[in-house]
N, C-alpha and C positions, 0 to 999 in steps of 0.2 A: 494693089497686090502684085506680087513676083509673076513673071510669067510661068503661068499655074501648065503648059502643057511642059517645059524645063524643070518643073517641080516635079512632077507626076514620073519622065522618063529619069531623070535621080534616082529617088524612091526604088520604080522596075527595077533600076540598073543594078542597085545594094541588095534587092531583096534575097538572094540566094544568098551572099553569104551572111543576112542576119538571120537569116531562119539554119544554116549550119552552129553559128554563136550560139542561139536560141536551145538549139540543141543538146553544146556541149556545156553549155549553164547545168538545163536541165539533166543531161550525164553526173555532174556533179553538184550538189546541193548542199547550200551551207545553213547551219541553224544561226539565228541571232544571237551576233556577238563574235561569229568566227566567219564572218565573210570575206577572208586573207585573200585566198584563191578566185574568187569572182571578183574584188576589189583589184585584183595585180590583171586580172584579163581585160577589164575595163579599161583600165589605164596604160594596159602594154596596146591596144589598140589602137586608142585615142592621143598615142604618144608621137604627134604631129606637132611640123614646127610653129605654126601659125596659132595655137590653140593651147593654152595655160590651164595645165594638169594640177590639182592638189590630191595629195593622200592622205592616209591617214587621220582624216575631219571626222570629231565626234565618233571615235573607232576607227572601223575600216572603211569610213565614206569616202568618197572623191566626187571633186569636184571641177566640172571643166568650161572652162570659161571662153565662147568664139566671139570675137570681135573685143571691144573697149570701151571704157564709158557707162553713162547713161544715156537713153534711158536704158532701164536695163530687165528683162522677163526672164524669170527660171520657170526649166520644166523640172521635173522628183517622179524617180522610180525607185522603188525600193527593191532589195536585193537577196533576204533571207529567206530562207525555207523552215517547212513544218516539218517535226517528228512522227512524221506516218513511212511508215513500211508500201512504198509503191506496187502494184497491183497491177499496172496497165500491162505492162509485156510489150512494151514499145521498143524498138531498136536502141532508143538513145535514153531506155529509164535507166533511173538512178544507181550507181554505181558505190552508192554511199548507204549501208544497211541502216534502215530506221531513220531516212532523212528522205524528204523528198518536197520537189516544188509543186506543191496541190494548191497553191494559192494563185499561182501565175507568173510570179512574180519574177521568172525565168523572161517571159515575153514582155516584161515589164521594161528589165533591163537592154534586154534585146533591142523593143524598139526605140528607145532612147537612147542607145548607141546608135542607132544608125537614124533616127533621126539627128543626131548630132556632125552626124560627116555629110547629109545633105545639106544641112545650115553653112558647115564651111562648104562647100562646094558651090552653093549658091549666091552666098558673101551673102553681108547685111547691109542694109541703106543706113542706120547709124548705129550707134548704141551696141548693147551688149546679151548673149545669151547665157544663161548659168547653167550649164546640168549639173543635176543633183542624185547622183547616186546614191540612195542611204540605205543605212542596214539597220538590222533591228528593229524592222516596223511590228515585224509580229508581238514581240516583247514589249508594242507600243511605248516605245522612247526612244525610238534611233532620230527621230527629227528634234525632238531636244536637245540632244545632244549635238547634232549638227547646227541647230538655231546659237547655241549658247558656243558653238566653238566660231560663230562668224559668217555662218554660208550666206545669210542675207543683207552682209554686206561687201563694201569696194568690191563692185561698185554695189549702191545698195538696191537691194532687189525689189521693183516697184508693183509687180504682179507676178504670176505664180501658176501653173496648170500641172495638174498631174491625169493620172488616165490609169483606169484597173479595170481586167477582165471579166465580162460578163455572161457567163453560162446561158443565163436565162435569153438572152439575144443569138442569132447568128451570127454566123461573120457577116463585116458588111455592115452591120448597124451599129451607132453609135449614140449613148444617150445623152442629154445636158439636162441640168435642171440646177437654178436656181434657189438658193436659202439651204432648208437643210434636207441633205444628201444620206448622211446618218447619223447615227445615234451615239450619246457618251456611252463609253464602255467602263463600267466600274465592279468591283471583285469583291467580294466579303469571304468571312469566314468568322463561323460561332464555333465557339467551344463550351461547351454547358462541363461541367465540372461536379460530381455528384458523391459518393461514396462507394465503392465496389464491395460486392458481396457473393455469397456462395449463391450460386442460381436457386438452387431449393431454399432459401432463405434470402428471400427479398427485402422481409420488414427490417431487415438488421442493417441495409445499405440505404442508399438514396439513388436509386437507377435512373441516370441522362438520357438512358436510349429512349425512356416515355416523353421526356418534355422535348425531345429533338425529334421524334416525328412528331409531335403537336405542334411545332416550328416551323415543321416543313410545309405541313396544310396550311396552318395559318397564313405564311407567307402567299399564299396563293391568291388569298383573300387582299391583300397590302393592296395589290395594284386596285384589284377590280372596284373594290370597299374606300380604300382613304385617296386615289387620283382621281383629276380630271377625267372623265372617258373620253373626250372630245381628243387629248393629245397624247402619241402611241408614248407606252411603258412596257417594260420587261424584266418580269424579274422570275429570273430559274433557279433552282436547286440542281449542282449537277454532281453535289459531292457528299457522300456518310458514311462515315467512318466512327467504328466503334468496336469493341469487343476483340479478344484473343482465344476464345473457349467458348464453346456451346453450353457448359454449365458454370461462368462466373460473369455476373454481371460487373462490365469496368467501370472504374473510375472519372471515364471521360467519353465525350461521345462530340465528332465536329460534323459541321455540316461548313460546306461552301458551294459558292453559285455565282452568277453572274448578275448587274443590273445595267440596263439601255434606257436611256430618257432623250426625250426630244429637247426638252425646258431645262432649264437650270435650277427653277425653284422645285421642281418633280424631282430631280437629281439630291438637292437639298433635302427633300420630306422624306424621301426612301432609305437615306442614313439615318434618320435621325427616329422613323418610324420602324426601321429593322434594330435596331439597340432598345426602343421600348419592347418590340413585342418579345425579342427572346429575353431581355429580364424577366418584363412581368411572368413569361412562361414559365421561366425557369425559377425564379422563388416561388410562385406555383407547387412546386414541386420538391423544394427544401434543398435546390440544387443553386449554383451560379454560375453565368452564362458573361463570357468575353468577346467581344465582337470587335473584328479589325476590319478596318473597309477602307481600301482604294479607290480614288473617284478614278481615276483612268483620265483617258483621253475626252477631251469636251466633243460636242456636236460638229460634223463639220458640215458646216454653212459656204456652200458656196456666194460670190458677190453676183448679183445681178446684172449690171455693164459689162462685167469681165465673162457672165456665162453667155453674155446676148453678142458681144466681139468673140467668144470662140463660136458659137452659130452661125455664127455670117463669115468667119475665114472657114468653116469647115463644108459651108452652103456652093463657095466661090471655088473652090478644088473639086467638089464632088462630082464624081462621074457616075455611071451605074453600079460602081462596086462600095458605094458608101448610101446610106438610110439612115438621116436624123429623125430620133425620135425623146418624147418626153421622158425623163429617166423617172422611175417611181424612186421613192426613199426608203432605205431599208435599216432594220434595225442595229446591222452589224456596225462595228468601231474605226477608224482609220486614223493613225496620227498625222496625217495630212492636215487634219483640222488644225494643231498648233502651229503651223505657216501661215492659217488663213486669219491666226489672231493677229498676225504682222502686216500683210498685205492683202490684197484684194486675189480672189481665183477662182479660177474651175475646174471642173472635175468630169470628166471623160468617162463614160462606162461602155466598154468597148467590148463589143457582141463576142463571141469565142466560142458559139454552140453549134458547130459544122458550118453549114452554107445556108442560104436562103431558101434552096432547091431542097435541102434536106440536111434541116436542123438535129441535132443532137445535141443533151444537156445531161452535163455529171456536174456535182454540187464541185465548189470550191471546199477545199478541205477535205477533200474526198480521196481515197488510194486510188481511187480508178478514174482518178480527172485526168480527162485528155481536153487540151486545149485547142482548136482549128486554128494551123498558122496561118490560115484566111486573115487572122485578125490582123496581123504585121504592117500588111499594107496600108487600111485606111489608119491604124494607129499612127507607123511614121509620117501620113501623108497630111496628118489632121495637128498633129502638134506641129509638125512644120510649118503649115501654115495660118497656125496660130500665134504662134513666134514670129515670124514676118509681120504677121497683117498687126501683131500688135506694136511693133518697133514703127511701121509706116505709118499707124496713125498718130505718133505721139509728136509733138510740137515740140518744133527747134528751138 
């Protein structure tokens, strides 16, 4: 391993101005798909001679490549922000109405900037480092789009870590866990399709709005009734829509929602069991019912060697301002997973809930998430030297 006490003073030495960067991210917040401005800040930064800048990858990704060769470790932070109206009243919120970074992903890029100008500062013993900027994870497909325009190759990218903030942790604590981390994230939407009538004359129409809340129960039953219980599932309603007037029953009535599988074959039965039940419901009812469903993003599985070499480079840095712990897996989505169907990785869940002394926790996706720049440090100080300690072990 690098001399971990020249790693550490790095780190101190960058941390103020990644936590000012961090800031002016968060001032300005881009939605997936328009990350122009955070993608030109990333790259006007990292526009060093020794260090090979790409733009424009799979959108507004960039990519920046220190050293040459193989073997070769990317780290992936992603860059976009959500559609929520900021709430905190922070010095440096969001300056952009109806955008904001509640997901983190501010500190995300933060510290893989500046873990990036540690790695050149520190030089590499061979081989090669990738960052991977990407945009549009929220929209889960900005890593698609960057796999398919080449990021994981020349040189080709042999392992993989990425790292997202974690409320439920303080600063200071970092989670790992091997296999799966979270859950596929897939989309539906029914549309029951029925006959519209005068509200005081029901018999004369075919009303959707009755077989669409019989849908909506019913679905409740899908998981609990036709899955395994032993392996988590989820499946919500978070969408109905119907009706123009209080006295005419419409034409149409939708429902959409979300589904989370840990399995694949759970994944599989919950399409194929949400299309029987809103037919049978809706001929039921003398109405017809169309069902579109997106599987989303698969599971992502972290590898086991690669989550047990990021525990042991993050065990050998650690000073009092870092706490490994076993991460739990949570049902939420991350397109991180389709890197991990390329190469072997791990996944960092990186404490953000104040201090240890005195934790505080607002959800992700929240208006009033405030993130503790505590997390900055062991962040860039853990991929750092996970990138080292994985390039050192790899045979000449």
């Amino acid at each position: 391993m690098a001399d971990v006490a020249a790693l550490r003073d790095q780190v101190k030495r960058l941390l103020p101005e990644i936590i000012e960067f961090r800031r002016e991210l968060h001032a300005h917040p881009e939605l997936s798909g328009h990350e122009a401005g955070t993608a030109a800040r990333v790259a006007e930064r990292l526009d060093l001679p020794d260090l090979r800048v790409q733009t424009g990858v799979g959108g507004h990704g960039v990519v920046v490549t220190i050293g040459d060769g193989s073997p070769c470790v990317a780290l992936r932070a992603d860059m976009d922000a959500l559609p929520i109206q900021e709430t905190t009243g922070l010095p440096w919120a969001s300056q952009e109405c109806g955008v904001m970074h509640a997901c983190g992903h501010d500190f995300h890029t933060a510290w893989l900037l500046g873990t990036g100008l540690v790695l050149r500062e520190m030089g590499l013993s061979r081989g090669s480092v990738k960052l991977i900027f990407q945009p549009a994870e929220e929209a889960l497909g900005g890593a698609l789009e960057m796999i398919a325009a080449g990021v994981l190759v020349d040189p080709p990218v042999e392992a993989i870590c990425g790292a997202h903030v974690w409320p439920d942790y303080p600063a200071g604590v970092i989670g790992l866990r091997a296999g799966p981390n979270l859950a596929a994230a897939g989309r539906f939407t029914v549309t029951i399709t029925g006959n519209g009538t005068h509200g005081a004359l029901p018999h004369l129409g075919r009303d959707p709005i009755v077989p669409a809340a019989e849908l909506v129960l019913a679905l409740q039953a899908l998981v609990t009734r036709r899955l395994d219980p032993l392996f988590p599932a989820v499946l919500s309603v978070c969408q109905f829509h119907a009706g123009s007037a209080f006295n005419i029953i419409p034409a149409q009535a939708e429902i959409g929602g979300t589904v989370r599988t840990v399995r694949e074959e759970d994944r599989e039965a919950v399409q194929s069991l949400l299309t029987e039940y809103a037919c049978g419901i809706a001929q039921a009812h003398d109405c017809k019912a169309q069902v579109t469903y997106e599987r989303g993003v698969p599971p992502t599985c972290t590898d086991p060697e690669m989550t047990a070499l990021a525990r042991e480079c993050i065990a050998g840095v650690a000073g009092d301002d870092i706490e490994l712990v076993e991460a739990k897996p949570s049902m939420g989505g991350e397109d991180f997973s389709y890197y991990l169907e390329h190469c072997p990785g791990a996944l960092l869940w990186v404490g953000c809930g104040g201090s240890r002394d005195c934790p505080t926790r607002t959800a992700l996706h929240d208006a009033g998430f405030i993130g503790a720049e505590e997390c900055l440090l062991p962040a860039m100080l853990s991929l750092a030297a996970i990138a080292l300690g994985y390039l050192e072990r790899q045979a000449d």
